[in-house]
C-alpha positions in Angstrom: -11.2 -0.3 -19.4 -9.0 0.4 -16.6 -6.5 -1.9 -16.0 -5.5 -1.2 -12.0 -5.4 -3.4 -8.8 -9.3 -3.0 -9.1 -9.1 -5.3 -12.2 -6.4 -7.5 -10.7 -9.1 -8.2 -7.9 -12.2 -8.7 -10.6 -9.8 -10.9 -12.5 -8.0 -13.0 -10.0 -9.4 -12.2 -7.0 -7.9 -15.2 -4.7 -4.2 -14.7 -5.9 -4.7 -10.7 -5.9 -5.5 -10.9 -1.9 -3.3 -13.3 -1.2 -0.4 -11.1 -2.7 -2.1 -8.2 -0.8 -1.7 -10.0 2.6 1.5 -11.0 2.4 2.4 -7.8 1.1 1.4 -5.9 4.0 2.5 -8.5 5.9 5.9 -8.1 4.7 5.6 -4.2 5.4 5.3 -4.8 9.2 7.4 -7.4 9.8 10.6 -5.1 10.1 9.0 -3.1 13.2 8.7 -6.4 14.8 12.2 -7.5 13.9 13.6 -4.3 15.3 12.1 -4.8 18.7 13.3 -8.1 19.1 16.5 -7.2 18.0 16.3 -4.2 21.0 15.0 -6.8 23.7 17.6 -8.7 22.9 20.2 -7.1 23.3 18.9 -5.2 26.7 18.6 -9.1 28.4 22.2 -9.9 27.0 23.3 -6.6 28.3 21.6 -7.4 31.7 22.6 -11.4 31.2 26.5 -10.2 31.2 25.5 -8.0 34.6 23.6 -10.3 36.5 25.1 -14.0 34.8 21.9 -15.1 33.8 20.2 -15.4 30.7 16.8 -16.7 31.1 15.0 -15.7 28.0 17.8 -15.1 25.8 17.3 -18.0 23.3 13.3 -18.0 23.4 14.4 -13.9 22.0 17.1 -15.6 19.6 14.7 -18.3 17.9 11.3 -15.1 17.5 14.4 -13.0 16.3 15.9 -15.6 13.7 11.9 -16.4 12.7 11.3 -13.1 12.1 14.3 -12.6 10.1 13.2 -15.5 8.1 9.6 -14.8 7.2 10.4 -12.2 4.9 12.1 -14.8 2.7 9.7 -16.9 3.5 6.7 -15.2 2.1 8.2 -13.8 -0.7 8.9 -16.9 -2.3 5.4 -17.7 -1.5 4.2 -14.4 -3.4 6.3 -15.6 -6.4 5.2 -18.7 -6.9 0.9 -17.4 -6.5 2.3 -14.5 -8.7 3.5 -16.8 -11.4 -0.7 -17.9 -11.1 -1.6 -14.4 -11.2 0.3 -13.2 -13.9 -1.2 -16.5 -16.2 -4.4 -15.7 -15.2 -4.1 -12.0 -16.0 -2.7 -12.5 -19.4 -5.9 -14.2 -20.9 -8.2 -11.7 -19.3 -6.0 -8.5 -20.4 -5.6 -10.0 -24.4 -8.9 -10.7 -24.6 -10.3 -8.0 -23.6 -7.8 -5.9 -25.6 -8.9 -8.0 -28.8 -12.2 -6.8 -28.4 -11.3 -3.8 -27.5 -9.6 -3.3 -30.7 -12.8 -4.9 -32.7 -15.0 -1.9 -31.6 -12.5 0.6 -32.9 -13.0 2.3 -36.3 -10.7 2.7 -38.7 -10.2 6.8 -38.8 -9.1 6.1 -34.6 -6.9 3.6 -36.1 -5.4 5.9 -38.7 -4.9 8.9 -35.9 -1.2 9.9 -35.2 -2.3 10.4 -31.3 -3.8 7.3 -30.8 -0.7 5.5 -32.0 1.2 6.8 -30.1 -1.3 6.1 -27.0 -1.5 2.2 -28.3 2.4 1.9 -28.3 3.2 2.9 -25.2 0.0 1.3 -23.3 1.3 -1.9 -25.3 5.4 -1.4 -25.7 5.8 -4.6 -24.2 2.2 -6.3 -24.1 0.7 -7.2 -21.0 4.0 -6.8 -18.8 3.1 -3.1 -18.7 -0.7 -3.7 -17.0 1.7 -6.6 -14.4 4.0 -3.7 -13.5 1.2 -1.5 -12.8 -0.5 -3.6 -10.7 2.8 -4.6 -9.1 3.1 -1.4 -8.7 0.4 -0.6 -6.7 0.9 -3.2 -4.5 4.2 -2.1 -3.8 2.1 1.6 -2.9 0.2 -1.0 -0.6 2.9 -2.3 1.2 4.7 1.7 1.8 1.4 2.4 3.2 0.7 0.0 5.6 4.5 0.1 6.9 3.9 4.2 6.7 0.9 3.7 9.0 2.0 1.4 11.3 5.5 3.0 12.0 3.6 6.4 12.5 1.9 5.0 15.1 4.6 3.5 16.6 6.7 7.1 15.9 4.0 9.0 17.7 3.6 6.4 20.5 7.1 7.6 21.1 7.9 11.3 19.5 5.7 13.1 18.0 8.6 15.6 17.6 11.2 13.2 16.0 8.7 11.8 13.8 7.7 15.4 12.5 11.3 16.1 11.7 11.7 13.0 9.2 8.9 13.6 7.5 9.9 16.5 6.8 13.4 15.9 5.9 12.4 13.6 3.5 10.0 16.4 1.5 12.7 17.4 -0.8 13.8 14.3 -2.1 10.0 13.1 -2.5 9.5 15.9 -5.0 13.2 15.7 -6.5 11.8 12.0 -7.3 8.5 13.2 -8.6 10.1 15.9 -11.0 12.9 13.6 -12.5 10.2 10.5 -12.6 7.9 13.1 -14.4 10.7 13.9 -17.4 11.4 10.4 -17.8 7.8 9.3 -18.5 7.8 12.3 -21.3 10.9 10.6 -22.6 9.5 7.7 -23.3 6.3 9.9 -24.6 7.5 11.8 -27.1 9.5 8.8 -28.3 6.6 6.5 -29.2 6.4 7.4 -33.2 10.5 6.0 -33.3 9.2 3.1 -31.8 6.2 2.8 -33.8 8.5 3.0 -36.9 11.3 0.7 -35.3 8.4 -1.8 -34.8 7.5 -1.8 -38.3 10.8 -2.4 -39.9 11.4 -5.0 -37.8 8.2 -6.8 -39.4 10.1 -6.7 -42.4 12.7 -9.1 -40.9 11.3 -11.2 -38.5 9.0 -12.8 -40.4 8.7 -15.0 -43.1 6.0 -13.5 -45.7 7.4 -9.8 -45.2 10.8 -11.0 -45.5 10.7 -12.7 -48.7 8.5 -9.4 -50.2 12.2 -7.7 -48.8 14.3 -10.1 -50.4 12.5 -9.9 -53.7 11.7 -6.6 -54.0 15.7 -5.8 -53.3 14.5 -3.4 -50.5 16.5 -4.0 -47.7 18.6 -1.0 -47.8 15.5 1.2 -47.7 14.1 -0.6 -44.7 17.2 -1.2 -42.7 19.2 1.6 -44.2 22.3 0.6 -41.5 22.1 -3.1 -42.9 25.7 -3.5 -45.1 24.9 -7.1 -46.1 22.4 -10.2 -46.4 
């Protein structure tokens, strides 16, 4: 199974377009901000000028809203997140539980596969949250990208061609070093898989007593000086 926004939407489908909305939302907000900040300023420019200022505070109070919303709607997203994220769990463990039923035991027993199942499960269902959050984070960057291009090419087309530009070797600067650190975390998985066992040893109370009795402690936790 694929665990993506896709699921997200099959599994919590109200919560999961809420959060989209607001999201993209969010991601044009800023534009909208910006030219009320510029309007702003122009009619206190022309207030100072001419001594009047019709329209200045109508401008201040859409400013100061837009400002707001933001906040606003983030706290919304957290508290139908917190929904989402319950909701989510149950679906993601149980079909991971039978998920693990089908498997047989030589998959079990593979070296590769390990290390697959400890990094797709390093630190349970938070991973499949931070890929979905991720992806709705993509969502957001995309609707802002598409709306400010149209706005940038409204304008410039020339300017707009220059950032984008600019910002090429940074974007794959970010993609190389993101890249490396993934395969850090990669080739790391059979420490962790060993780290994850010793700690059984300790953390609970049927292993632990086997430890205690079996005087095996300083095999297991060979850094351990005392009980």
């Amino acid at each position: 199974m694929r665990f993506s926004l896709g699921y997200a939407f099959r599994s919590a489908s109200k919560e999961t377009f809420f959060i989209a909305c607001i999201i993209m939302v969010i991601g044009v907000l800023p534009y909208g901000s910006s030219y009320l900040l510029g309007k702003l300023v122009s009619n206190i420019v022309l207030g100072v000028k001419s001594g009047s200022y019709t329209g200045i505070y109508y401008l201040l109070l859409l400013y100061a809203l837009f400002n707001a919303l933001p906040t606003i709607l983030s706290n919304i997203r957290l508290y139908i997140s917190r929904n989402w994220q319950l909701k989510l769990t149950n679906e993601i463990e149980i079909s991971r539980l039978e998920r693990m039923e089908s498997i047989d035991i030589a998959t079990w027993e593979d070296p590769k596969f390990q290390d697959l199942n400890q990094r797709a499960f390093r630190n349970g269902p938070y991973v499949i949250f931070q890929l979905a959050a991720g992806q709705l984070d993509i969502l957001q960057a995309i609707t802002s990208l598409v709306f400010g291009t149209i706005l940038a090419v409204h304008f410039s087309l020339g300017v707009y061609l220059l950032v984008i530009i600019s910002a090429i070797p940074s974007f794959f600067v970010d993609l190389k070093y993101a890249f490396k650190g993934w395969n850090i975390w990669a080739k790391d998985s059979p420490a962790q898989r060993r780290f994850a066992d010793l700690r059984q040893h300790i953390l609970y109370k049927i292993p632990l007593i086997e430890t205690k009795l079996l005087q095996s402690c300083f095999k297991t936790m060979p850094r351990m000086t005392s009980w």
